[in-house]
N, C-alpha and C positions, 0 to 999 in steps of 0.2 A: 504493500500500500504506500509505503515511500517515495515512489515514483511518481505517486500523485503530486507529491508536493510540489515537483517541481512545473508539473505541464498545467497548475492550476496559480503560478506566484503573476502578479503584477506587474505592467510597464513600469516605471518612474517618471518625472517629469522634467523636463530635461529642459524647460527655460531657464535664462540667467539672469539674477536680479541683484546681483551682491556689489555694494558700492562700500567707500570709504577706505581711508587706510588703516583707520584705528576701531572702526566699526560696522554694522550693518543694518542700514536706515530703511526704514521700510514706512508704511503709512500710519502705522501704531506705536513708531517712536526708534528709539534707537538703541539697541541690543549690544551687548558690546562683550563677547567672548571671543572669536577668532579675529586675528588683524591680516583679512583677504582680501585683496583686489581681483576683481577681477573685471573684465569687456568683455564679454561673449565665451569665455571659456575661462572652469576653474583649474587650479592645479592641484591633482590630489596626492598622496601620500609618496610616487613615485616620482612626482615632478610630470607624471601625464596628462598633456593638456586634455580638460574634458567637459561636463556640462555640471550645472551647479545650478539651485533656483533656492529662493529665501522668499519665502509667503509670509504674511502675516495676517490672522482674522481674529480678531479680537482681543488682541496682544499676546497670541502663540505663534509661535514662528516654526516653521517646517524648513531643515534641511533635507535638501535628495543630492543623490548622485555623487561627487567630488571633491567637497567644501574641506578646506585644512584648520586645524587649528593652531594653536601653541608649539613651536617647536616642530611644523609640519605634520603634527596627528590628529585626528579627527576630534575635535572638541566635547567631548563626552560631561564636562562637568558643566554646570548652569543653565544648560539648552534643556528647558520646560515649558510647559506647558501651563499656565492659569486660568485657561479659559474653559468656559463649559462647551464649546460649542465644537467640531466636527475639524477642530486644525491640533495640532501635536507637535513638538520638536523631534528633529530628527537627526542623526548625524552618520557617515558612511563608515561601515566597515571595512576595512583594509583587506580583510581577509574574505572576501568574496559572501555569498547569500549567508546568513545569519539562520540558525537553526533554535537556538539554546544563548540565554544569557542566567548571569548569577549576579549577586551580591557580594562577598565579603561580609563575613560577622560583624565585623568595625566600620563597615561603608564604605572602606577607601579605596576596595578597589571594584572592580567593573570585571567580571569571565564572559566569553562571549565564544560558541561553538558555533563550528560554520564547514560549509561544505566543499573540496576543494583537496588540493594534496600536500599531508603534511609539511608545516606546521596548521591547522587548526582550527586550537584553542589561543586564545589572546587575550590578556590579563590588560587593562586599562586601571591608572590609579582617573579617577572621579572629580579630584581636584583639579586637574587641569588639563587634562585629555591625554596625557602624555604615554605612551606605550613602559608597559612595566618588562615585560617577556612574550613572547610566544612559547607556547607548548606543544609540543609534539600531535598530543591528540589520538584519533586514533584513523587509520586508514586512510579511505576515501572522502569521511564523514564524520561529526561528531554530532550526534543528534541530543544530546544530553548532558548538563553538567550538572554540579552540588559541589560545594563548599563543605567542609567537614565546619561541627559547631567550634570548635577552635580558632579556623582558619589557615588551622596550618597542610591539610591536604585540601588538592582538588580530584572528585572524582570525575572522569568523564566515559561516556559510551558512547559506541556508533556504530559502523561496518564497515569494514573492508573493501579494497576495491577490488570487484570482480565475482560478490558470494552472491548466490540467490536462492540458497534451499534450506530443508530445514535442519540438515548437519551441523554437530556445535562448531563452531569457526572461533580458532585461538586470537587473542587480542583483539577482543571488541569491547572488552572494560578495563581500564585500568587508572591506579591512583597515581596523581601528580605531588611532588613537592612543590607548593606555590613559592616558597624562598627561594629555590634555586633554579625551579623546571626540570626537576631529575626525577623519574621514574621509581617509585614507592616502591611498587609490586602489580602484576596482573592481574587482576581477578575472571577464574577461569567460567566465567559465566558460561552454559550452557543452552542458550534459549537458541537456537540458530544462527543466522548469519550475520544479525544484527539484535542490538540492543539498542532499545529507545527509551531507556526510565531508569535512572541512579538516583539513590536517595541514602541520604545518612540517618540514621534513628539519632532523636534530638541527645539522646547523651554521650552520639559520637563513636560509640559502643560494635554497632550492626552498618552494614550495608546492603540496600535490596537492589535488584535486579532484574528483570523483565524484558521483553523484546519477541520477536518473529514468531517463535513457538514456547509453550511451557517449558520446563516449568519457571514459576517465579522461585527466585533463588533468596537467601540471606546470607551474609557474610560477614564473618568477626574483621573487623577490620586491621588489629594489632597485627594478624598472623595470614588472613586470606583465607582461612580454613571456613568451607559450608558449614554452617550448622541450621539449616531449616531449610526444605527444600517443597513447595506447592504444584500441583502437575495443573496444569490449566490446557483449557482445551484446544483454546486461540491463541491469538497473538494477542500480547497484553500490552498497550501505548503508555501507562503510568500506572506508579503506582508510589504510594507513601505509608509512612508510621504514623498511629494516632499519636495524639499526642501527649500520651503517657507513655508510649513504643511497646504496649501491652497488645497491638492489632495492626492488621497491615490491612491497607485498602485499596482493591486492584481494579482498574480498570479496561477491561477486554473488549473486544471486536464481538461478542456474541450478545449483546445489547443489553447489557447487564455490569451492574458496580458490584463487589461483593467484599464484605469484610471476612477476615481471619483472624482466628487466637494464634499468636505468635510461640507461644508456649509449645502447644502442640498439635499448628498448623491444618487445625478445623475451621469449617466455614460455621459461621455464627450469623452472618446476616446476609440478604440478597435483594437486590434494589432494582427490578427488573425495570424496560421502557426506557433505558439510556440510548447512548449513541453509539455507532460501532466506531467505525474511524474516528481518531483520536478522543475516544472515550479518556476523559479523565473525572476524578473524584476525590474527594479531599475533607476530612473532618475540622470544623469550628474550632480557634482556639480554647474554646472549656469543652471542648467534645458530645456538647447535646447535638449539634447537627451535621448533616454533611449535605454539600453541594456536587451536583454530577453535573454532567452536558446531557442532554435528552434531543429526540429524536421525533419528530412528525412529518413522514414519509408523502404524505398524503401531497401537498402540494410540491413534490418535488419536480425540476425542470431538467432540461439534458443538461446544464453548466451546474449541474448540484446544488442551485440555489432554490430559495422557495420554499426550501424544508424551514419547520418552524423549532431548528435546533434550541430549546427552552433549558434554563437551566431549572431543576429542578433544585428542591429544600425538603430534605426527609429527614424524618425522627431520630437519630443515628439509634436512640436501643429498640426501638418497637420496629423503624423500619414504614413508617406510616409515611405518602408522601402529604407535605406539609401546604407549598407549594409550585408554580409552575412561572418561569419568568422568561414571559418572551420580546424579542428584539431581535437574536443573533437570525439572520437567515443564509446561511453556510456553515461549515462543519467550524465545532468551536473547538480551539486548540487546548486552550486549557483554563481551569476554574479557581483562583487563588484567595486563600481568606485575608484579607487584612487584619480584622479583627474581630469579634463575634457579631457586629452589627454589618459590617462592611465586607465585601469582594468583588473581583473584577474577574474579567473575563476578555478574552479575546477572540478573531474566527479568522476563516481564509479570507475572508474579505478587506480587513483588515481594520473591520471596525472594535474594537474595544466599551465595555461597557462599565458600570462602576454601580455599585447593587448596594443599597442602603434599608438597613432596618427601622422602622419609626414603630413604636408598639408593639415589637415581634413579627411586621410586619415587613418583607424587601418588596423595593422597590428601583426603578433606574432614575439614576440620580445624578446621571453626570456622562455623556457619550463622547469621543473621539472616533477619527478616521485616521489611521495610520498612512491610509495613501496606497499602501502595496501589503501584499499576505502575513496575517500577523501569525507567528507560530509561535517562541517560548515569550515568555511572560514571568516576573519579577518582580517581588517589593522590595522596597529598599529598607533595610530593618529600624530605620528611626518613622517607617511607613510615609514619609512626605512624598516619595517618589513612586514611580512604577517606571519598566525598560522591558519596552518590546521587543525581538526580533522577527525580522521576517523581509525578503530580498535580500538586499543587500545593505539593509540598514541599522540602524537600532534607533527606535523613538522611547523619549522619554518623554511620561505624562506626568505634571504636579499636581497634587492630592491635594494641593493649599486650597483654602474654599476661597 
């Protein structure tokens, strides 16, 4: 299903509107992170002349395509978004279409997986765009990354170039040292050719695993050794730890979320009516609920749009659905809690959504247009930010009201 991603991602926009020496003016005022000139073509990270455009609607500004920052690197830190309305910042990826971004536990840096031939993965410090490292990564692709709660490892997954069955294929996960960019250890994931879902249990403890075919794996992370292994029937797109790491919660291609006892890798709960491609699901910071992507078939068109992909809100212990929340109309990439009243969501399309509770009650409360296909999706842990990826970019939206 991977392959979809790519015959389904978006043009960019390719006018040029970037003035000044010391900043970039636009009709909502004057923005002032990168120091670019440019005349009809920008310069990007390699000195190649290319196209660049700088929008502004309602004091958000949108980079595409080329734009340099500080130092020559793509300006990753300041470029937000305050606006409610349908504009985003954006800035270009060095390292070709963007798959997967992260955080840092401490915010200072930016990981960003993308598709392409090693290196990468690419570490961005936030402060001021500046390139920290590249990392190896893995293959063809990285479709996956996670931040250990320390900071001090990166994990990343993906696939190889060249796999397509459902054979376990060596080095499709493995741990990064983010200090140095040296190679941790493999983890010999077993799910087929690829792996699309790395996740660390919040005490740093475990690592899970998921991709092409079952099963879902866990992994001590000290040593690499399996200790809990789940046979699933599909291919699994995501999957995480409550957030106690007493349950893990997987979301598969057979239109269905399901919880497991981690202890001893039983199914406890089942949340039928989701979405198959990129099903994800995800438990509330206190753990009374979980958010999936859902699925209504009914209006679907030949471009996969039309469907009324809802994100749903169920009971996490009873399993009740709570409610149904629609907007997205293309497959949503993935469902992330900011907080127990709050979460965001993003689709192919590349609209992004932001879901607020008022009396127990969600609602949309705030929408963007990325512009081009939004695929990983990211809070930034002081929660003021979020960072998209999808083409060849990464937008960042501000949470500030």
């Amino acid at each position: 299903m991977k392959a979809v991603h790519a015959a389904l991602a978006l043009l960019l926009s390719s006018a040029c509107t970037l003035t000044g020496p010391s900043g970039i003016t636009t009709s909502g005022g004057v923005i002032n992170p990168p120091s670019t000139t440019s005349s009809g073509g920008a310069v990007g990270p390699e000195n190649v002349p290319g196209s660049a455009s700088v929008t502004n609607s309602g004091g958000a500004v949108s980079y595409c395509c080329a734009s340099t920052g500080y130092g020559g690197e793509p300006n990753f830190g300041g470029v937000t978004s305050r606006s409610a309305s349908t504009s985003s910042g954006t800035v270009t990826n060095p390292g070709g279409r963007t798959n997967a971004v992260a955080y840092s536990p401490d915010g200072q840096l930016l990981a960003v997986g993308a598709e392409g031939a090693k290196p990468n993965v690419h570490l961005r410090r936030l402060s001021d765009g500046a390139a920290v490292r590249d990392i190896e990564g893995i293959g063809g692709v990285t479709y996956s990354i996670a931040f250990s709660p320390d900071g001090n490892t990166l994990a990343a997954a993906g696939a190889q170039s060249g796999g397509g069955n459902s054979s376990p294929t060596p080095n499709i996960v493995k741990l990064w040292d983010v200090a140095s960019g040296s190679l941790v250890r493999t983890i010999p994931a077993s799910c087929g050719f690829y792996s699309d879902s790395v996740s660390f249990s919040h005490d740093g403890t475990l690592l899970v695993t998921a991709g092409y075919v079952g099963p879902v794996e866990v992994w001590r992370v000290s040593d690499g050794v399996r200790v809990a292994s789940i046979p699933y029937p599909t291919s699994v797109h995501n999957v995480h730890f409550s957030p106690d790491d007493s349950r893990l919660i997987v979301g598969g291609v057979d239109y269905r979320v399901t919880v497991w006892s981690l202890s001893d890798a039983t199914l406890v709960l089942t949340l039928n009516g989701t979405a198959d491609e990129m099903a994800d699901g995800d438990f509330s910071p206190n753990s009374r609920l979980i958010a999936t992507t859902g699925a209504d078939w009914t209006g679907m068109v030949a471009d996969y749009t039309g469907i009324n992909n809802a994100i749903k809100i169920w009971d996490a212990d009873t399993g009740v659905l709570l409610q149904s929340l629609a907007g997205h109309n293309a497959y949503v990439s993935h469902v992330v809690w900011i907080d127990d009243a709050h979460l965001i969501s993003d689709d192919w399309t590349g609209q992004v959504f932001l879901w607020t509770a008022t009396a127990g009650v969600f609602s949309e409360s705030r929408a963007w247009s990325t512009g081009a296909q939004a695929l990983g999706l990211a809070v930034s842990p002081d929660k003021t930010q979020v960072a998209v990826a999808g083409g060849n970019e990464i937008t960042f939206l501000s949470l500030a009201p």
